[in-house]
N, C-alpha and C positions, 0 to 999 in steps of 0.2 A: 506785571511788567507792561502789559498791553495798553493799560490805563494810563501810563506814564506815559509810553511813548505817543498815545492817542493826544493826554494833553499836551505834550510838547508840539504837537500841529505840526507837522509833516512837510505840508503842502505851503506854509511858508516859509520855507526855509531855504530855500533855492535865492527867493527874493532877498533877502539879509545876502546875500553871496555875491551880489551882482557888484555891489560897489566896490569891493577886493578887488574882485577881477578888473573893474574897469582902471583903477589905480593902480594896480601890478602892470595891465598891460599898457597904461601910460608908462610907467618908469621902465618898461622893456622899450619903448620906443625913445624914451631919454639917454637909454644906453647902461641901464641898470636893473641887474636881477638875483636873486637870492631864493632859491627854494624854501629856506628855512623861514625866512620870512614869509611865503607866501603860505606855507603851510598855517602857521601858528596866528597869520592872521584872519587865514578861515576859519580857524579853530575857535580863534576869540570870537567874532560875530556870529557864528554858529551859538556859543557858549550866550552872550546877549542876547539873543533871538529868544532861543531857547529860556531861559529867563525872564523875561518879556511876557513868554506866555503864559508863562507859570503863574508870573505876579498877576497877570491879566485874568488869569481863571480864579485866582483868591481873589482880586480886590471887587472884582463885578461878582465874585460870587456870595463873596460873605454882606453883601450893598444888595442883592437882591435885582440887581440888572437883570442877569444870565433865565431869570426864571420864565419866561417866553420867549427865548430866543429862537429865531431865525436860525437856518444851517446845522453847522454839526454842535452837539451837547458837547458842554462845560462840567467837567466833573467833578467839583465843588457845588454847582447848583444842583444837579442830576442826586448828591449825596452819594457818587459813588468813591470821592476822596475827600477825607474831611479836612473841613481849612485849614487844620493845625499840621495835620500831614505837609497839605500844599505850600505851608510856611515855610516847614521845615525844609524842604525841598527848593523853595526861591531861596531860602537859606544856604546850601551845600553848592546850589546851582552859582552861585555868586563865590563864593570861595574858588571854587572849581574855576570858572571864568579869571576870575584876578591874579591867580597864578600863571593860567596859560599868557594872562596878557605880560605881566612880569617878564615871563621867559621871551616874551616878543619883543619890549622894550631892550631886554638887555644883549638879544641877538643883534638888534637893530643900532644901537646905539654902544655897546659895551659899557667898559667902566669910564672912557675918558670924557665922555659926554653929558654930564651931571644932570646939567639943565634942562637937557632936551630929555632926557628922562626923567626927571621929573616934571615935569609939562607934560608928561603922556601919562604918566602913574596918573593924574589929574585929571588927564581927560579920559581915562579909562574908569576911576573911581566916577565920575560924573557918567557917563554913559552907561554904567551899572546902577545909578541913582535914576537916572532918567528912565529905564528899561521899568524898575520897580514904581516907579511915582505916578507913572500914566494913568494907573486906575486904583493903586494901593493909598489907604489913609482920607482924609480929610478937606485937603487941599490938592487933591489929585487932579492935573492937567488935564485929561483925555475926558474930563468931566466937564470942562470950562474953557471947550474952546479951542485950545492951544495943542493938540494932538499933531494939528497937521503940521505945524511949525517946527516940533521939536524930531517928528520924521523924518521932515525935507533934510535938514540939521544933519542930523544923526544917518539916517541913510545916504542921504547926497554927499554935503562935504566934509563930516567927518569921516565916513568911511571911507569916498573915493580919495581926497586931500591929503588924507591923514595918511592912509594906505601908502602913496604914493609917498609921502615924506621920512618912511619909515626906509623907506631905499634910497631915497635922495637928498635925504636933509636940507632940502631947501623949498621954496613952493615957486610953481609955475605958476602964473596968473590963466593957461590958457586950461589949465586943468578942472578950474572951475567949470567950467562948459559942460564937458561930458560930467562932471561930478550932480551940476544944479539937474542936466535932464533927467540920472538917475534919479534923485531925489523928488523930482515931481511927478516922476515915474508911480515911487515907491507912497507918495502923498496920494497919487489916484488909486491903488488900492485899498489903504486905509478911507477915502471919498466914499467908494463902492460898499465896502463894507460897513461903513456909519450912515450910507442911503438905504438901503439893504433895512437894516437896523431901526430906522427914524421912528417908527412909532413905539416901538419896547422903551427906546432911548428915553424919549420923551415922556414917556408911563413913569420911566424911573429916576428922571429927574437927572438923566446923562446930556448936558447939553453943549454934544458938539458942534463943531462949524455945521455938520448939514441941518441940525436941529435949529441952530439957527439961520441960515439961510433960506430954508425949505425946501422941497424935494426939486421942484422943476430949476430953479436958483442951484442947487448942488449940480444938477445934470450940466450947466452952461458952466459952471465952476469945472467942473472935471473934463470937459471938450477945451477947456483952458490946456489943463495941465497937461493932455494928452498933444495936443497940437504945440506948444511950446515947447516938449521935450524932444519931439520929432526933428523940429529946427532948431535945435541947439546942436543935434547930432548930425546932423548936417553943415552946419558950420565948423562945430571942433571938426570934421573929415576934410571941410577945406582952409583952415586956417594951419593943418599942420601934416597936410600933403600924403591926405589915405586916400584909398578908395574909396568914390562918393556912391555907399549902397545903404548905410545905416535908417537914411530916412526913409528910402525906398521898404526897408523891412520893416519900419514903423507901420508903415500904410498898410502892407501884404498883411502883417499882424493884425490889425487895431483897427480898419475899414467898417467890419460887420461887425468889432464890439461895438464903435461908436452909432452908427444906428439901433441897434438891438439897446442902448442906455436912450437913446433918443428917444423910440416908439415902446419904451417902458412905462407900463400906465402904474403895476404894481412896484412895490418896492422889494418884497418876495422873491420875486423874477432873476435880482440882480445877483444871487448868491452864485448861479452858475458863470457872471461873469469872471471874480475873483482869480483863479487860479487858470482864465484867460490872460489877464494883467499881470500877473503875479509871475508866470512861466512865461510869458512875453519879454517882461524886462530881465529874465536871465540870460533868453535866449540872444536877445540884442546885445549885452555884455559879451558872453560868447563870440559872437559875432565881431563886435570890436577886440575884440584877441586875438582873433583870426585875420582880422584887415589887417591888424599892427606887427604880427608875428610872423605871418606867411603873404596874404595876398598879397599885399602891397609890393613887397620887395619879386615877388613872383613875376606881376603886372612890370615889374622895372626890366627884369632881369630878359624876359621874354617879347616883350612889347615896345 
């Protein structure tokens, strides 16, 4: 059991949660909430996540990636789970997943809603596809490039958008903001982790965006996305009347990663930043729960 839960990677999984939250606590400040929903949408991206990894330890493992890797072992490469195990497992993990999402669609929308439930069966079978394709088969994306795109995507505004639409059925255009900064959030730690990575990558014929950009080109690419998502969250605080501290904890956060990736000579180095980025952008989702749910009306009520 230890082995499982070890490949299931622990330590990202907070990250996969951030965008629920940021989209639940959007539609509690639109004036809409369901528990039930919010459980079962954890439940599903937990369910993705979780899957993601699993495909991620098959398809780098049976490809011959994972075999000098950086950080913690991959236990398809290691031999201490055999591929056909770890098959069967993105197998049951995906079943498992597409049910919970089922139950979430039909909370969410019941029986009078056809359409909009099935446009989410859709995007739910698609983000199970996606989870598995990143590094399983052939023409596997996270191989060629497109990793960060289908991230930003899928952790930004599918999760925060989507999230949110599942209580509101309808879309906010301002919700995009805090959805794109998660997302570029969630794109700097996959950055970190493929800098980290760059020369196994490239032994193995894994050519992602930092592979192809190059390591000092990745460092100014992710002072991007960290500095972007900072002011994006600053603008959703004032374009829809919170408390302005979101960007202020960007900084408090992310000051001394961003130098410590700056005066990175090694790529080795960067492992211990990960689960800096990773528990950062949960902790700021939190955070914006807490502006939208208590502070804000606090700051009204007393001030």
């Amino acid at each position: 059991m230890k082995h499982w839960i070890q490949a299931a990677r622990l330590r990202t999984l907070p990250l996969s949660l951030s965008g629920i939250i940021v989209g639940s606590a959007y539609a509690y400040h639109q004036g809409f909430s369901n528990w039930k929903i919010v459980v079962l949408a954890l439940l599903t991206t937990l369910g993705l996540q979780v899957l993601s990894n699993y495909a991620n330890d098959y398809g780098d493992g049976v490809k011959g990636t994972d075999k000098n890797r950086i950080g913690e072992k991959r236990l398809v490469a290691a031999g201490i789970i055999t591929a056909q195990q770890m098959k069967k497992a993105v197998i049951i993990t995906a079943v498992i997943t597409f049910i919970i999402a089922l139950a979430l669609i039909y909370v969410a929308f019941g029986k009078e809603n056809f359409v909009l439930s099935l446009i989410f069966i859709l995007l739910g079978v698609g983000s199970i596809g996606a989870a598995i394709k990143y590094t399983v088969g052939s023409n596997a994306y996270g191989y060629n490039g497109f990793g960060d795109l289908f991230v930003f995507v899928f952790f930004g505004w599918v999760s925060v958008v989507g999230s949110n639409f599942l209580f509101t059925h309808f879309i906010d255009w301002k919700v995009f903001l805090p959805a794109t900064a998660i997302g570029l959030l969630s794109v700097a730690v996959l950055n970190l982790n493929n800098m980290r990575d760059i020369e196994n990558d490239k032994a193995a014929g894994k050519n992602t965006l930092v592979v192809k950009l190059g390591f000092e080109n990745a460092k100014k690419y992710h002072f991007f996305l960290l500095i972007s998502s900072t002011f994006l969250f600053m603008i959703t605080e004032i374009i829809i009347h919170l408390q302005g501290f979101l960007g202020i904890i960007c900084i408090v956060l992310f000051t001394n990663h961003f130098f410590f990736v700056k005066n990175a000579k090694e790529p080795r180095v960067l492992d211990s930043q990960l689960k800096i980025v990773a528990i950062g952008t949960f902790l700021i989702s939190l955070m914006f729960l807490f502006n939208v749910v208590f502070l804000t009306d606090w700051v009204k009520e007393y001030f």
